[in-house]
KEKE-3310 file (N, C-alpha, C; in steps of 0.2 Angstrom, whole numbers, plus 5000, padded with zeros to 4 digits):
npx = (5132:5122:5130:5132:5126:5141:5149:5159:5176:5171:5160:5143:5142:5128:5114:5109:5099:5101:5098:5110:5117:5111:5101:5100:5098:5108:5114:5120:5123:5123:5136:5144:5158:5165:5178:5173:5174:5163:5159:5154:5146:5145:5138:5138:5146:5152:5167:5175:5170:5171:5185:5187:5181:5187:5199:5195:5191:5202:5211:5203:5208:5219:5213:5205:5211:5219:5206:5195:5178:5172:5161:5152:5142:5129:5117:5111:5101:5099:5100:5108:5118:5121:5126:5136:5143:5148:5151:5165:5169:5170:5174:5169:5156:5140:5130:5112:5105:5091:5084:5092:5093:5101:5115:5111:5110:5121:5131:5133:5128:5121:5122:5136:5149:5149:5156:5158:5146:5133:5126:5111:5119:5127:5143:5157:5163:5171:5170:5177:5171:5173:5174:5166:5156:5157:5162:5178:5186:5182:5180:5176:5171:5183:5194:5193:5205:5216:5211:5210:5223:5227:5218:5223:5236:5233:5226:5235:5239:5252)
npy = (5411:5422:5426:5443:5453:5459:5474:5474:5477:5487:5485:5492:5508:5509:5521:5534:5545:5556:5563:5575:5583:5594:5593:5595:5587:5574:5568:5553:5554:5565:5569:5562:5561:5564:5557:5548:5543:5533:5528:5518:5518:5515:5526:5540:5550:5540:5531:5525:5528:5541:5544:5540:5549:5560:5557:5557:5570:5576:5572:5578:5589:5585:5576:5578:5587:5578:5575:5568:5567:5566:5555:5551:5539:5537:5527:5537:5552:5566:5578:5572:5570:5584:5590:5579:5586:5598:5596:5588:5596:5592:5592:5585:5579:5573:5561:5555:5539:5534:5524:5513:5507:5511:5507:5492:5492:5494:5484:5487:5483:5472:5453:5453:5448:5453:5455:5441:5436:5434:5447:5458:5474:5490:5488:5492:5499:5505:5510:5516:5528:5528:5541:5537:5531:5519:5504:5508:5501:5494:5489:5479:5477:5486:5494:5506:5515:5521:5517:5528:5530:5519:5519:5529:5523:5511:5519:5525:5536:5543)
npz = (5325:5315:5298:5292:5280:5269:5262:5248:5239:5223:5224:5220:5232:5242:5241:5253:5261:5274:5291:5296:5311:5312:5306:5293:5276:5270:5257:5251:5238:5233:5236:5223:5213:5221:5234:5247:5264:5275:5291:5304:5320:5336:5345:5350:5363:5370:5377:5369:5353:5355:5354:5341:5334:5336:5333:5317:5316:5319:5309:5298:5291:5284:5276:5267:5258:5250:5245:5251:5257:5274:5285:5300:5304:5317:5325:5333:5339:5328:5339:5349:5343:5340:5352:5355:5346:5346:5362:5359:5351:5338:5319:5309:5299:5305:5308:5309:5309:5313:5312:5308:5293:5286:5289:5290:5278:5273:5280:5294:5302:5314:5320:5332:5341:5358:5374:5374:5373:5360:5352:5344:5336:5333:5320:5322:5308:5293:5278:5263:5249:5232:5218:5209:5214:5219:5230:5239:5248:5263:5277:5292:5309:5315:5328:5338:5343:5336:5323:5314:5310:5303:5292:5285:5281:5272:5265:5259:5264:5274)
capx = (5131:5124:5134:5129:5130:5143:5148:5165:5178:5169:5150:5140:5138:5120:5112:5106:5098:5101:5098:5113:5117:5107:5093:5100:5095:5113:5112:5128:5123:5125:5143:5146:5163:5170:5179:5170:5175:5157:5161:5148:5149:5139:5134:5140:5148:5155:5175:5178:5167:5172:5192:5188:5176:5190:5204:5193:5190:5209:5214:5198:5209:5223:5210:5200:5215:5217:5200:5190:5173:5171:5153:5151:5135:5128:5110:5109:5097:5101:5100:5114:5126:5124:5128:5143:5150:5149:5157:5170:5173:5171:5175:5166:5151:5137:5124:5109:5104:5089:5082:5100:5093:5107:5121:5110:5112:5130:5135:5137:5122:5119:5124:5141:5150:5150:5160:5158:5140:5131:5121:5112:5122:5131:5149:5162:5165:5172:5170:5180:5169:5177:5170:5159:5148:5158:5166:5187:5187:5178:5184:5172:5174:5188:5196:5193:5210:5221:5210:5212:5231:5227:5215:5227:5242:5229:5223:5244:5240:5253)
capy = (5418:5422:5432:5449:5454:5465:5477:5473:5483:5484:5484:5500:5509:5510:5528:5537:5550:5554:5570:5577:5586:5601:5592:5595:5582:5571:5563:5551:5552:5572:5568:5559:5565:5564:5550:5548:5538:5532:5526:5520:5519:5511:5527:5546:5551:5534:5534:5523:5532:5550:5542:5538:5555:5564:5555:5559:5577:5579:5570:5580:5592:5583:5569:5584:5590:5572:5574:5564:5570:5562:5555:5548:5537:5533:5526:5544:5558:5574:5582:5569:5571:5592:5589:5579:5587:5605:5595:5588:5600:5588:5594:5581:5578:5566:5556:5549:5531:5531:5517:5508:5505:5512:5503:5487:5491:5493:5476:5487:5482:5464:5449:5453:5448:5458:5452:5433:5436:5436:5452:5464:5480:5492:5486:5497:5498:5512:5510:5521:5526:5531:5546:5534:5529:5512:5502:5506:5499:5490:5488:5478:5477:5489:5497:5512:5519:5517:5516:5532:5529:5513:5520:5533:5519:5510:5525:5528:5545:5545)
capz = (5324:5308:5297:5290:5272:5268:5258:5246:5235:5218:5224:5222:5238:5245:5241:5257:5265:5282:5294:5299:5319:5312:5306:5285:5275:5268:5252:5249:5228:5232:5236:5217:5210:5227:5237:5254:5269:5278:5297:5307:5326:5340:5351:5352:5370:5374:5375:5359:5350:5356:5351:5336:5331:5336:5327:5311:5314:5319:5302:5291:5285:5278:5272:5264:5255:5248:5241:5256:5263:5281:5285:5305:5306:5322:5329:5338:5336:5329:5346:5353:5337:5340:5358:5355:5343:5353:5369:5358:5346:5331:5312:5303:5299:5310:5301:5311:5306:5321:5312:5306:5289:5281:5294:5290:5270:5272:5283:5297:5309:5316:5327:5333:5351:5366:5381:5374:5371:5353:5351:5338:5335:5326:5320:5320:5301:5289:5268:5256:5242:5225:5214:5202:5219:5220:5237:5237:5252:5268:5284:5297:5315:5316:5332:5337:5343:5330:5316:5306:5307:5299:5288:5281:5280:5268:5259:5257:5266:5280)
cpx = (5130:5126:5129:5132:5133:5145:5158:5168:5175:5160:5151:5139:5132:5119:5109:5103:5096:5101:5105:5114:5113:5102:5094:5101:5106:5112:5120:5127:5127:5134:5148:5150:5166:5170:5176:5173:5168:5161:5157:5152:5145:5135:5140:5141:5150:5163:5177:5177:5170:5181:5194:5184:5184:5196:5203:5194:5198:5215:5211:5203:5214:5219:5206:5206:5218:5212:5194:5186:5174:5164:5154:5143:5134:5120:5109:5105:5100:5104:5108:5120:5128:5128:5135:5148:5149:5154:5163:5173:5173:5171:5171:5157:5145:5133:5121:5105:5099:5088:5086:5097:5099:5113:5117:5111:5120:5135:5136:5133:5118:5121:5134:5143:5153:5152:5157:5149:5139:5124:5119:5116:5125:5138:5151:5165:5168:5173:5170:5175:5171:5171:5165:5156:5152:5162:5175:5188:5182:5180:5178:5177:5182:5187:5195:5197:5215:5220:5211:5218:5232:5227:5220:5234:5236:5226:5231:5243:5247:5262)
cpy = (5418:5429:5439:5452:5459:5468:5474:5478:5482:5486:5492:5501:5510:5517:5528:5542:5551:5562:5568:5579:5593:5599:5593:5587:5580:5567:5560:5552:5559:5574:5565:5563:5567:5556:5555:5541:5539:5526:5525:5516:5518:5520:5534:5546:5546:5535:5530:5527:5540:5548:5544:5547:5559:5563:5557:5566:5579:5578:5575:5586:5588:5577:5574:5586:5584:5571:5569:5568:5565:5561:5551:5547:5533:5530:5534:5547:5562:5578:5578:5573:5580:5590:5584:5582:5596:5599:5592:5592:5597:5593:5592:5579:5571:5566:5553:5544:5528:5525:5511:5505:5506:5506:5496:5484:5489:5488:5479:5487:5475:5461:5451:5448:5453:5455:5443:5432:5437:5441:5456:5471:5482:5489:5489:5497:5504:5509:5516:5520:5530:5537:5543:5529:5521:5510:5504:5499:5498:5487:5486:5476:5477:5491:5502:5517:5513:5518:5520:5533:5523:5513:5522:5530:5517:5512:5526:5536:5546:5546)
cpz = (5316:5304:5292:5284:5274:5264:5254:5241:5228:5218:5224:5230:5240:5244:5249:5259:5272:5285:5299:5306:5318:5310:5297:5283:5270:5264:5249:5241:5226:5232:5229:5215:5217:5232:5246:5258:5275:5284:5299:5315:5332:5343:5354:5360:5372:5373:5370:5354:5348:5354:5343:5330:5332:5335:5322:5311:5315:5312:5297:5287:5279:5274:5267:5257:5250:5244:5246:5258:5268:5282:5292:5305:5312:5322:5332:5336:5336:5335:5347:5348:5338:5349:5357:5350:5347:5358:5366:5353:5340:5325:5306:5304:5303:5307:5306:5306:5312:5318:5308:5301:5283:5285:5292:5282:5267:5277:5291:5306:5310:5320:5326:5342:5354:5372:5380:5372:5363:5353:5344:5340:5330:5326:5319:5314:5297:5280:5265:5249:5237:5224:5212:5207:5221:5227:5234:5243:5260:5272:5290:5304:5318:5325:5333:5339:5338:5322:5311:5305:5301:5295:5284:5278:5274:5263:5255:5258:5269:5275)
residu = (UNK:UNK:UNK:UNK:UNK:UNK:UNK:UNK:UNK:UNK:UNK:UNK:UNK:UNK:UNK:UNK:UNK:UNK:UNK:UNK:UNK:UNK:UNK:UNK:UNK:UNK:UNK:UNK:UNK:UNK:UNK:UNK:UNK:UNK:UNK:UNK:UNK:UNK:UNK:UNK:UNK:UNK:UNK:UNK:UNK:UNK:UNK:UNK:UNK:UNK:UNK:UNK:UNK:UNK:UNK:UNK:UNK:UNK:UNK:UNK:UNK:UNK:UNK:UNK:UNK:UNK:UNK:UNK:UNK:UNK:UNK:UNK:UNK:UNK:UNK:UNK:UNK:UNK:UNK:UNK:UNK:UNK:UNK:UNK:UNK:UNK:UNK:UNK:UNK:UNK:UNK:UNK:UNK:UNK:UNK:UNK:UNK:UNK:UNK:UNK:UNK:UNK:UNK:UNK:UNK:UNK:UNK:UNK:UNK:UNK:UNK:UNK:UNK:UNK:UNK:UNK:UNK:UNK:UNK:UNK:UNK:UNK:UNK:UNK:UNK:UNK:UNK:UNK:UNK:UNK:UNK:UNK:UNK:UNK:UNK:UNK:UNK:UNK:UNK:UNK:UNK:UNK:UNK:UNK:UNK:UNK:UNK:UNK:UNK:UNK:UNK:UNK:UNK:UNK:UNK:UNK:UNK:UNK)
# end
């Protein structure tokens, strides 16, 4: 399997611009002078996914109040990302990445395993990035029940 660059504590984060669930344009540079946590996520409406979307948005206040924006990157189209987040009621922001060049800038799109198989796909990944645009933190093929109690354990939120 070969392995997939990725992102460490220290490295500049990849600049982006990504459409939102409404179709506005998201510029991570435009977030500078706030710590963000970027998550990416195979595939809006599946039940890890919708777990983990709805972890985050039931954390974003106290994570907001911390000083964190939230950013969920999927492969999805706009359309999908409004549509789940209406049926699940999400809080946080959804980021499409139709063509995963950002998820492949930031480690978090390549050969992984799938039921003993090695296939392309998204990794379930989450990175902390500081005020001054740099990596805190980098979490590859993360859980997706669980993970934002982890998160917050490792951030010293809880």
């Amino acid at each position: 399997m070969a392995e997939t660059p990725r992102l460490s504590p220290g490295d500049p984060a990849p600049d982006f611009t990504l459409p939102d669930d409404t179709g506005e344009q998201v510029r991570l540079s435009d977030l500078r002078g706030r710590k963000v946590i970027v998550y990416f996520y195979p595939s809006a409406m599946t039940p890890g996914c919708t777990k983990q979307a709805c972890d985050f948005s039931d954390s974003l206040d106290s994570l907001q109040a911390a000083g964190y924006e939230v950013l969920g990157i999927s492969p999805d189209k706009p359309e999908r990302l409004a549509k789940f987040r209406e049926k699940e009621g999400l809080t946080i922001r959804l980021l499409s990445d139709a063509d995963k060049s950002v998820m492949t800038a930031w480690g978090a799109f390549g050969e992984k395993k799938l039921y003993g198989k090695v296939v392309q796909g998204v990794i379930r990944s989450t990175v902390v990035v500081g005020e001054d645009g740099t990596v805190e933190v980098a979490q590859y093929n993360v859980k997706a029940t669980g993970h934002v109690a982890k998160l917050r354990k490792d951030l010293s939120l809880t």
